[in-house]
PDB file of N, CA, C, O and CB in Angstrom:
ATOM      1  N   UNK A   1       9.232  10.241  -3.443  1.00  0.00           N
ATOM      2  CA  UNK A   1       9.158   9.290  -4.535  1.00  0.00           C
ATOM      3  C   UNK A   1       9.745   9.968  -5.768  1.00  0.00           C
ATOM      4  O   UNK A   1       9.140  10.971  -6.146  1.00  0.00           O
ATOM      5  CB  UNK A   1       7.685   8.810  -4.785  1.00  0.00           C
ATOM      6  N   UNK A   2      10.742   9.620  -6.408  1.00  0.00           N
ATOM      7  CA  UNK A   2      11.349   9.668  -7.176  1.00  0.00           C
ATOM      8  C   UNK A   2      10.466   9.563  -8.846  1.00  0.00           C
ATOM      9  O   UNK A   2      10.351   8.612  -9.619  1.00  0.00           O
ATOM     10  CB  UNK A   2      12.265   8.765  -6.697  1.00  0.00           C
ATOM     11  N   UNK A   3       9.991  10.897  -8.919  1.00  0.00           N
ATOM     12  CA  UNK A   3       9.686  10.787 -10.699  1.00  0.00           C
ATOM     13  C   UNK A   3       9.996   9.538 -11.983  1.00  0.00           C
ATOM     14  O   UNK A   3      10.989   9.390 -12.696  1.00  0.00           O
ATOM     15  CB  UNK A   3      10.559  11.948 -11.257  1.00  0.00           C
ATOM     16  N   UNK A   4       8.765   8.792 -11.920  1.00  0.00           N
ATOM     17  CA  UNK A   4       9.385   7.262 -12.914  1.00  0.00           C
ATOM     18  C   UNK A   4       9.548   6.373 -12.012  1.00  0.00           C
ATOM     19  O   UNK A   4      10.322   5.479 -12.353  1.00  0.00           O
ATOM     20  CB  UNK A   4      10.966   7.293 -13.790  1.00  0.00           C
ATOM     21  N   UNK A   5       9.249   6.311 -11.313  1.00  0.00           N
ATOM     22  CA  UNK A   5       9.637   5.085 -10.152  1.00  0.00           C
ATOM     23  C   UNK A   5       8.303   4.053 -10.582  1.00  0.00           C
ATOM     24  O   UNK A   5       8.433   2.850 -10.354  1.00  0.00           O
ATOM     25  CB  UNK A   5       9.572   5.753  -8.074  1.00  0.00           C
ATOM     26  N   UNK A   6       7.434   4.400 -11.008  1.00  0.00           N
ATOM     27  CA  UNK A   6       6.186   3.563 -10.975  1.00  0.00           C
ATOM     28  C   UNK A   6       5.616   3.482  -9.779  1.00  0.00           C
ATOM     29  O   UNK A   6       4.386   3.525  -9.828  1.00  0.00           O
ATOM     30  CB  UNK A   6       6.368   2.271 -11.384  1.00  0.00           C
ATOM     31  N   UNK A   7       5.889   3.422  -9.161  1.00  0.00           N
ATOM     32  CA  UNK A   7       5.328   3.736  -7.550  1.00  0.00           C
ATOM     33  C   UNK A   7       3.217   4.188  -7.969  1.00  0.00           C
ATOM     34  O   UNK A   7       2.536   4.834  -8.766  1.00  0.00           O
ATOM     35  CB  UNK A   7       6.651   5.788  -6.646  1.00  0.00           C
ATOM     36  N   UNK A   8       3.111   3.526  -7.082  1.00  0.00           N
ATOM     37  CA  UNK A   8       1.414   3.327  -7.032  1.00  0.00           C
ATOM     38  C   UNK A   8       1.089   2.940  -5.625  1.00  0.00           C
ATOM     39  O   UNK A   8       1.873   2.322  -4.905  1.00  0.00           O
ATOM     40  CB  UNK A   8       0.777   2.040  -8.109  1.00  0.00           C
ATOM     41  N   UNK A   9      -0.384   3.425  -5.187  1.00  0.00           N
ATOM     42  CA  UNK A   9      -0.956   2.928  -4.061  1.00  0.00           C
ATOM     43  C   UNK A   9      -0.882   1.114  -4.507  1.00  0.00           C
ATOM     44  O   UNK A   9      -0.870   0.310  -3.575  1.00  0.00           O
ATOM     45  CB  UNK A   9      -2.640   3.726  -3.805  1.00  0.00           C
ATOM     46  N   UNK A  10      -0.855   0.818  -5.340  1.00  0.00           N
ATOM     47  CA  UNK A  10      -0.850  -0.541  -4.657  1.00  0.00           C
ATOM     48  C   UNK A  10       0.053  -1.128  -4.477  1.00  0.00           C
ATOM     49  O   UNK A  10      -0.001  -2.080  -3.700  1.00  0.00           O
ATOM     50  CB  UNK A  10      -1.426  -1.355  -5.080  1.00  0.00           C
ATOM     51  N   UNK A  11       1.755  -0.640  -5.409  1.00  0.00           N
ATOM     52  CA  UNK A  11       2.934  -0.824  -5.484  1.00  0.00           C
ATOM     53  C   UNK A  11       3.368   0.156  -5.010  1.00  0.00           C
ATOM     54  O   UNK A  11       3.881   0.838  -5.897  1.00  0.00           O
ATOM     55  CB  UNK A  11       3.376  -1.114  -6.504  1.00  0.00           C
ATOM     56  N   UNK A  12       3.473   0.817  -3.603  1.00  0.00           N
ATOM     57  CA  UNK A  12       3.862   1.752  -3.284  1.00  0.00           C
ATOM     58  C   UNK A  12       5.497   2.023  -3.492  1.00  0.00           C
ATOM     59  O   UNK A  12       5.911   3.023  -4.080  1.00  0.00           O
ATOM     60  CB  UNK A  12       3.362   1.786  -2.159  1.00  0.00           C
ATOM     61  N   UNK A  13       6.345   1.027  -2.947  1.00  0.00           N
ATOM     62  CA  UNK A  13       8.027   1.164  -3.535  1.00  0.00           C
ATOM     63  C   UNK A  13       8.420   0.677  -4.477  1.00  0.00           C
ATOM     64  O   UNK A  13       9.594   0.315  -4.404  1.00  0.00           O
ATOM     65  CB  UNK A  13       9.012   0.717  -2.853  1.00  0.00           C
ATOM     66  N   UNK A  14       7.840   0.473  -5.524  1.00  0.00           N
ATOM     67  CA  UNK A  14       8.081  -0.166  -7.084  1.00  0.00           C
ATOM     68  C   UNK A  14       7.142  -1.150  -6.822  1.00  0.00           C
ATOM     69  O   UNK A  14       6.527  -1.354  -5.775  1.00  0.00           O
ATOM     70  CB  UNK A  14       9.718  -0.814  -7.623  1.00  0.00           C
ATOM     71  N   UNK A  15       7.074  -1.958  -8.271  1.00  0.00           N
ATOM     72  CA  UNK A  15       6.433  -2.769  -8.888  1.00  0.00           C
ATOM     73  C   UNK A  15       7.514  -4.149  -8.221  1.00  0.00           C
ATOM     74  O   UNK A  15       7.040  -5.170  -7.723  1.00  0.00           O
ATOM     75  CB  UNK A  15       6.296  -2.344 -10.626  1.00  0.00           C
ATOM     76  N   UNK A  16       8.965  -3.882  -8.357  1.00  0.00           N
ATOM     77  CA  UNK A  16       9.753  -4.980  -7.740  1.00  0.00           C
ATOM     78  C   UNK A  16      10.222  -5.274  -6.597  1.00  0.00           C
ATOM     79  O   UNK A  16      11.277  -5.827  -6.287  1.00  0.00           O
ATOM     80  CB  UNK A  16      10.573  -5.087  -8.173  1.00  0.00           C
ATOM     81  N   UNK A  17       8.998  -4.694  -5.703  1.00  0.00           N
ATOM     82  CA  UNK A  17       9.287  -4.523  -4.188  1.00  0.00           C
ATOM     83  C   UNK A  17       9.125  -6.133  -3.465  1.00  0.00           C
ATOM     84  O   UNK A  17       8.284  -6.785  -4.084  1.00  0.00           O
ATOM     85  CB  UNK A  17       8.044  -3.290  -3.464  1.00  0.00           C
ATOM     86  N   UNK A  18       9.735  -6.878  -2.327  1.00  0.00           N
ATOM     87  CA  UNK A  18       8.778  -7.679  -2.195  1.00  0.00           C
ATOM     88  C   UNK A  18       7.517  -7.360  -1.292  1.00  0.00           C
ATOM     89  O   UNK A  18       6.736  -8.310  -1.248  1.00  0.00           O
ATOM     90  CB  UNK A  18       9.364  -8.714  -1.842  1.00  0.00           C
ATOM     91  N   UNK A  19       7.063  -6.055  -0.432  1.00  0.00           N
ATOM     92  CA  UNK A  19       6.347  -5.849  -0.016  1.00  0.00           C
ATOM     93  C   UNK A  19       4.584  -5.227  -0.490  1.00  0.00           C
ATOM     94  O   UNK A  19       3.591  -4.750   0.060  1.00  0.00           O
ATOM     95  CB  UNK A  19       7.102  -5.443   0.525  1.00  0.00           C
ATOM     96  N   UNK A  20       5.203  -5.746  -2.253  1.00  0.00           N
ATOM     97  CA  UNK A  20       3.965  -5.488  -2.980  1.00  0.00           C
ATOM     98  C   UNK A  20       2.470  -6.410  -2.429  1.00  0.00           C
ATOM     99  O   UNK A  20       2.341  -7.544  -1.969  1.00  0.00           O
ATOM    100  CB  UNK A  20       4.378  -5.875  -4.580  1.00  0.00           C
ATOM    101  N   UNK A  21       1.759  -5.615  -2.649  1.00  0.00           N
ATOM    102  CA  UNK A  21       0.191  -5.794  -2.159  1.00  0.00           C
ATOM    103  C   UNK A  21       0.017  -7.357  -2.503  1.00  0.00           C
ATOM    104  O   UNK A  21       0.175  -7.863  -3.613  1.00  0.00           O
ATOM    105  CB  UNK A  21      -1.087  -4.688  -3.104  1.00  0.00           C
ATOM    106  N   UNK A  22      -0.367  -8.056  -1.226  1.00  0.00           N
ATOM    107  CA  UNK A  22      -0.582  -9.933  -1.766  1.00  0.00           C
ATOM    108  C   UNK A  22      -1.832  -9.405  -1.068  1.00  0.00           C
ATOM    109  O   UNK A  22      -2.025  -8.449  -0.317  1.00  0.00           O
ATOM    110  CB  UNK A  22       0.568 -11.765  -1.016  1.00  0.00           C
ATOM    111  N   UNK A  23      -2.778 -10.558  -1.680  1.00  0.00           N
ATOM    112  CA  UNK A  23      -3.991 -10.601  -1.482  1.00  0.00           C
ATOM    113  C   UNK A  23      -4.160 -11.632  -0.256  1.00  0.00           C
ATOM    114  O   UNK A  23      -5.257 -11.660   0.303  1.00  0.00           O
ATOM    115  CB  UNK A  23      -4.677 -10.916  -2.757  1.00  0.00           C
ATOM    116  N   UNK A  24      -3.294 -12.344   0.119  1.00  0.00           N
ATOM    117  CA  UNK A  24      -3.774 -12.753   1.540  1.00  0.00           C
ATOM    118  C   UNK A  24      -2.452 -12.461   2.333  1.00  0.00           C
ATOM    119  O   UNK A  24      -1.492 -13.222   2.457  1.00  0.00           O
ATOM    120  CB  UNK A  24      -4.331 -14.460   1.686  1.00  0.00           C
ATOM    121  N   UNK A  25      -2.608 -11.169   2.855  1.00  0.00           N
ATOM    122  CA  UNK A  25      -1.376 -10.949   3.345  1.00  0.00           C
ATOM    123  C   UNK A  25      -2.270  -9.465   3.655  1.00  0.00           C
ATOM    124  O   UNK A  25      -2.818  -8.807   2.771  1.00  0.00           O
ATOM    125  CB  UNK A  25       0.191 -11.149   2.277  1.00  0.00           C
ATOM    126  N   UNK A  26      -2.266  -9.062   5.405  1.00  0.00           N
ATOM    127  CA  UNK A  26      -2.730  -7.896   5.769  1.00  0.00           C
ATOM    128  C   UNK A  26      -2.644  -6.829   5.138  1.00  0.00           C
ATOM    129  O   UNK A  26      -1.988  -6.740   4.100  1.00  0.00           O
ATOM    130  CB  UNK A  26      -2.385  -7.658   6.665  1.00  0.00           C
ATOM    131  N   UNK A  27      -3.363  -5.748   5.723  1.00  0.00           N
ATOM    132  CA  UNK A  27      -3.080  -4.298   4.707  1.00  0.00           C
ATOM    133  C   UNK A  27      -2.131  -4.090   5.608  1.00  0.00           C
ATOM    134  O   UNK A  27      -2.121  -4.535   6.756  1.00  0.00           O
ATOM    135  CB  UNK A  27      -4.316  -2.877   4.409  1.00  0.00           C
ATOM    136  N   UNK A  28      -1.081  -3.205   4.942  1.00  0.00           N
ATOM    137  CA  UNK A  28      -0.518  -2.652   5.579  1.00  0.00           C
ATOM    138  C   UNK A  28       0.110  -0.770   5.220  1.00  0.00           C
ATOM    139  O   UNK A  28       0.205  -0.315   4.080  1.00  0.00           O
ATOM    140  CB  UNK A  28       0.276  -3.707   5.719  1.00  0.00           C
ATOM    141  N   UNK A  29       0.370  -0.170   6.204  1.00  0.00           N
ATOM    142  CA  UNK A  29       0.326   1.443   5.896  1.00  0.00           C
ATOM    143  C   UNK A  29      -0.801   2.191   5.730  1.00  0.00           C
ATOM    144  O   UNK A  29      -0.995   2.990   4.814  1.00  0.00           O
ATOM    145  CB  UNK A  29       0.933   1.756   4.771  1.00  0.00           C
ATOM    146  N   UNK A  30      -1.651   1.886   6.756  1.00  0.00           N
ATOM    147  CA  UNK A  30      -2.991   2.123   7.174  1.00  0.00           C
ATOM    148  C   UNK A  30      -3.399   3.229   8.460  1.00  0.00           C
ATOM    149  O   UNK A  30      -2.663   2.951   9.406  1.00  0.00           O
ATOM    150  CB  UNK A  30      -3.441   0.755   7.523  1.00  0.00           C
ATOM    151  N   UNK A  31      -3.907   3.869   8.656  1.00  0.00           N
ATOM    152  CA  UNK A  31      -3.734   4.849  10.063  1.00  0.00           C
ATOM    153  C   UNK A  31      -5.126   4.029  10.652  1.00  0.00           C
ATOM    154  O   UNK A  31      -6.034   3.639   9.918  1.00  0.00           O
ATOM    155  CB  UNK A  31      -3.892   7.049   9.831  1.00  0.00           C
ATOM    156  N   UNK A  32      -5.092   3.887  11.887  1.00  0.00           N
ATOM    157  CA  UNK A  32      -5.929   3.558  12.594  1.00  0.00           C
ATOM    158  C   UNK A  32      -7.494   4.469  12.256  1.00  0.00           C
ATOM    159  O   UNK A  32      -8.558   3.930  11.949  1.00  0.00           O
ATOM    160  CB  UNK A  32      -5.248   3.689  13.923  1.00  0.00           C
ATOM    161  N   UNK A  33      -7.351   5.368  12.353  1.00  0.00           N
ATOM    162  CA  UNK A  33      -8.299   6.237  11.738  1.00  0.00           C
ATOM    163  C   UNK A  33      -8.975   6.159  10.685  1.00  0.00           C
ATOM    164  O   UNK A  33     -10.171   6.413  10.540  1.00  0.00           O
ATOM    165  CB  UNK A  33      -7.911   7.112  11.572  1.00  0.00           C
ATOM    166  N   UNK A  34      -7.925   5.666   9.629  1.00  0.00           N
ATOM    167  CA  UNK A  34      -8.434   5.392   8.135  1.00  0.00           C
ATOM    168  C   UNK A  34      -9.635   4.087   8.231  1.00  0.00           C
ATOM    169  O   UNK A  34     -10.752   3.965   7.729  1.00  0.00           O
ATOM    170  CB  UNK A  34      -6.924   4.867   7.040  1.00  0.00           C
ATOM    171  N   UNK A  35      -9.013   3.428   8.907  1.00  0.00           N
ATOM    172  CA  UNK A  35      -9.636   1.810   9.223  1.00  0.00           C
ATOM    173  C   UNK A  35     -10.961   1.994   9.733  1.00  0.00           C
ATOM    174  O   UNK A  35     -11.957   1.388   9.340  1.00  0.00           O
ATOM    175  CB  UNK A  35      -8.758   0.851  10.442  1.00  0.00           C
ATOM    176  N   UNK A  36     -10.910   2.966  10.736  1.00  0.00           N
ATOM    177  CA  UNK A  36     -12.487   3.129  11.873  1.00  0.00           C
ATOM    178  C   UNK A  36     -13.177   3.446  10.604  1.00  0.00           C
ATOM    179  O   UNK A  36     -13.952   2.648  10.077  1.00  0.00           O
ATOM    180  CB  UNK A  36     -12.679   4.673  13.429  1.00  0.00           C
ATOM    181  N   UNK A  37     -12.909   4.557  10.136  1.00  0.00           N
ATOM    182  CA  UNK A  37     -13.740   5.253   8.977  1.00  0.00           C
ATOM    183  C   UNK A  37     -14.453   4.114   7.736  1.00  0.00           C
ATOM    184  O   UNK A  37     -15.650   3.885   7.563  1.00  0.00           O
ATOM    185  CB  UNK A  37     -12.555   6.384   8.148  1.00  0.00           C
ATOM    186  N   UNK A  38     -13.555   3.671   7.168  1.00  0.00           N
ATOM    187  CA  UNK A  38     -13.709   2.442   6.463  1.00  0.00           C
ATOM    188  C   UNK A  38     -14.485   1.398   7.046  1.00  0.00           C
ATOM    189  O   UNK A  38     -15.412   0.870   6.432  1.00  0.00           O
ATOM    190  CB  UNK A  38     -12.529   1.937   6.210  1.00  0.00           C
ATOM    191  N   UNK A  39     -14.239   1.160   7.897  1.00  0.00           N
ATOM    192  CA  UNK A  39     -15.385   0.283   8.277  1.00  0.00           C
ATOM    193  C   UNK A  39     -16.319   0.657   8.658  1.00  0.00           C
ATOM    194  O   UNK A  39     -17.091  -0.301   8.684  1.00  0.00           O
ATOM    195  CB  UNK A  39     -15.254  -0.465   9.014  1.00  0.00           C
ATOM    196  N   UNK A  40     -17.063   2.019   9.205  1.00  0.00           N
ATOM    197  CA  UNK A  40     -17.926   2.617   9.199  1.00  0.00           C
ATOM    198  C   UNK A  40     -18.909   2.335   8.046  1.00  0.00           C
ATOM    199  O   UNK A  40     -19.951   2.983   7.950  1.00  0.00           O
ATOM    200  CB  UNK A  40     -17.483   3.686   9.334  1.00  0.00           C
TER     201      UNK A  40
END
């Protein structure tokens, strides 16, 4: 990630991505692992 990019866990490839975080729209970039845990 490129310094200044804005890049964020919730905007992970910019803010003008269209794969920015929608609220009804799956998670995605998740490890299976992360998920078990979390729902734990």
């Amino acid at each position: 990630m490129a310094a200044g990019s804005k890049a964020n866990w919730f905007t992970p490839n910019g803010p003008n991505n269209e794969e920015a975080c929608k609220p009804n729209h799956p998670v995605v970039n998740v490890s299976w692992n992360d998920a078990r845990s979390y729902a734990k």
